[in-house]
N, C-alpha and C positions, 0 to 999 in steps of 0.2 A: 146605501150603507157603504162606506170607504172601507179600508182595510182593517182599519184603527178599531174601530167598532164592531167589526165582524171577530176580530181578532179576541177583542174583551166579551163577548156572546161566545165562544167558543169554550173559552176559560170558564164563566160561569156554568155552562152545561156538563162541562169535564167535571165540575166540583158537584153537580146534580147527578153524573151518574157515579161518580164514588161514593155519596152517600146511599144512593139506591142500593150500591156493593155493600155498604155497612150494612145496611136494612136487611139486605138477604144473608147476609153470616146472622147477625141475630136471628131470624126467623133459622133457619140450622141451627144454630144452636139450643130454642126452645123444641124441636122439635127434638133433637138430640135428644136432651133431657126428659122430656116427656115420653117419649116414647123407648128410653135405654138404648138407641142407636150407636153404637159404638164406631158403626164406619163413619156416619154422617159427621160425630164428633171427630174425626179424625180427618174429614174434608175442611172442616171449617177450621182447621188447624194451619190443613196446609195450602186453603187458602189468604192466609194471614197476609204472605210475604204480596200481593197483587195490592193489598188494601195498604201496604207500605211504598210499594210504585207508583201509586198514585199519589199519594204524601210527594216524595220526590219530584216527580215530575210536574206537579201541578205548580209546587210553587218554587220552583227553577223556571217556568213560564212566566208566571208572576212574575220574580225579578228580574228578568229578562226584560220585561215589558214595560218595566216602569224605568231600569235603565236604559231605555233605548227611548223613551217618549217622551217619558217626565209626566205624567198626568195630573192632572191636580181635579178639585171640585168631586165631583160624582164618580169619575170612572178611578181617581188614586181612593176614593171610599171604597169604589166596589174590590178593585184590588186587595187591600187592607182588611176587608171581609169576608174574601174567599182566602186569604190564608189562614186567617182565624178557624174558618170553617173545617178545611183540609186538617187541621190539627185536631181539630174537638171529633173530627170521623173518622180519623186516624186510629182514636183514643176507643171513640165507641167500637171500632174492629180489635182493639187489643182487649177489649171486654169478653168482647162474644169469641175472642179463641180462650181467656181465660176459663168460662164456664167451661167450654171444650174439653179442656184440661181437669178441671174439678171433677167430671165423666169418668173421662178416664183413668183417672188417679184411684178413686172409687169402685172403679171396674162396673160401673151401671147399679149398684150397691142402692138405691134411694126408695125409701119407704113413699109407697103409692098412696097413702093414706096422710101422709105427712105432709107430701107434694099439693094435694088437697086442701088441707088447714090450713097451707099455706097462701093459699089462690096464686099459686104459682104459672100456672094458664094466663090468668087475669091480669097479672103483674108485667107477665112476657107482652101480651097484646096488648098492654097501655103505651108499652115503651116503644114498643114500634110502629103504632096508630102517630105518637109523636114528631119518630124520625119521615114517615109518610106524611105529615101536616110541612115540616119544612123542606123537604124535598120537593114537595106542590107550591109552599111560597117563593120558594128559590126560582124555581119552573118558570112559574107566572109573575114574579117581582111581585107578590101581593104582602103584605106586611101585615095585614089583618089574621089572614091564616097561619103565619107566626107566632100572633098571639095567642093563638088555641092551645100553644103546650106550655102557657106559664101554670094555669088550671091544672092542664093534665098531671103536670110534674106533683102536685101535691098529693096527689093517689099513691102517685113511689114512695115519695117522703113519709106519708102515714104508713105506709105497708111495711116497708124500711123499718119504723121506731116498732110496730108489734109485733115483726118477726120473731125476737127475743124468748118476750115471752109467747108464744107459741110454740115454740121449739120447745122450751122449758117445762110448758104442761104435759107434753106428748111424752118425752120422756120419764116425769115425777110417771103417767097411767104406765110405762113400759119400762123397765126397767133394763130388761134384760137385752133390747137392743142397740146395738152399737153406736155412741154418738158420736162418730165422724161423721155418718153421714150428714146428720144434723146441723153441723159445722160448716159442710161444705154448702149447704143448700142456704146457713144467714147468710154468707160471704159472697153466693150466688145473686140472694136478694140487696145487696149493699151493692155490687158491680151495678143492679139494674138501675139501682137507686143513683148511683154516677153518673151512668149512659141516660138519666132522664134530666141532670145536673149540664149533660154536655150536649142536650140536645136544646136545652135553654137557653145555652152560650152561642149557639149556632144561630137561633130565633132573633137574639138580641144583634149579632151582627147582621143581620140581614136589615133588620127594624134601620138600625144604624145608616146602612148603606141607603135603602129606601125615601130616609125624612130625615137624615144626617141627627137623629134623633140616640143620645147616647144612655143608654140604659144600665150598663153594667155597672156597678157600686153605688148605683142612686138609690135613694130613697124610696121611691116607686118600688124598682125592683125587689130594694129587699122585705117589702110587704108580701111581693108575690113567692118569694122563694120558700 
């Protein structure tokens, strides 16, 4: 393996472990919430700015490496797919401090009974079983295991549209308590719903880079979205 090569396996692992970094602020941040952690929401806050260093840094490498080589064919694909990537786990980290934020703002305030109707557990571990699917294709350059989160993504998306009225019922039987919190927890489940939107986008440039096979606005895809 020359340097050229070593150099672009380097870049790609660097974009595998910042997503791994997104992975684990989401899992903090479900934990946060589920369990009223007030510190832990407050680490996943302030590790926002590390999952912003790696945005920078990763694709300052990128450009760097493409004005210095000129790649063309597979390795300016893979390029072009790991900045993609780097943006969309940039995004999924600005997620997972926002719930952070919903916490706190709250003061750990969330109806445990609510959180339940919600399957807000369920909701959390679908979305990050996803960012774990491409974090493993990215890995292994496998593009099959990519595919595994167009599926998954529709479980956000239904959860997503019933939120609503869920919320809605909970408070017609309660009346008397507070619906912020309620407010925060759809806007909670619509973030998740994003982060399962942008781990899709992630999938698709991987697919891309793999079989130069373009997925994004076709016709395919939006059967699966």
């Amino acid at each position: 393996m020359n340097y050229q090569e070593k150099e672009l396996q380097r870049l790609r692992l660097s974009v595998v472990l910042m997503m791994d970094y997104a992975k684990d602020q989401m899992q903090k941040a479900k934990k946060a919430l589920l369990n009223e952690d007030m510190d832990l929401a407050e680490e996943v806050i302030n590790n926002e700015a590390r999952v912003d260093a790696f945005d920078i840094s990763i694709n300052r490498d990128c450009e760097n490496y493409i004005a210095l080589h000129q790649p063309v064919a597979g390795d300016l694909r893979l390029l072009v797919a790991l900045m993609r990537c780097v943006t969309s786990a940039e995004r999924i980290g600005d997620h997972a401090n926002g719930i952070a934020k919903f916490l706190l703002n709250l003061n750990s305030n969330y109806s445990k009974q609510l959180l339940e109707e919600l399957d807000m557990a369920r909701i959390f571990d679908n979305a990050i079983e996803m960012l774990e699917n491409v974090i493993d294709a990215m890995e292994d350059e496998n593009a099959d295991i990519a595919r595994q989160v167009f599926r998954k993504d529709k479980f956000l998306d239904s959860k997503n549209l019933e939120s609503a009225q869920i919320i809605a019922d909970y408070y017609v039987k309660d009346k008397n308590e507070d619906m912020l919190s309620g407010l925060y927890l759809f806007r909670t489940i619509g973030k998740l719903e994003r982060v399962g939107d942008l781990i899709k986008n992630i999938a698709e440039e991987i697919i891309f880079y793999l079989e130069a096979t373009v997925l994004r606005h076709s016709k395919q895809n939006k059967s699966k979205s």
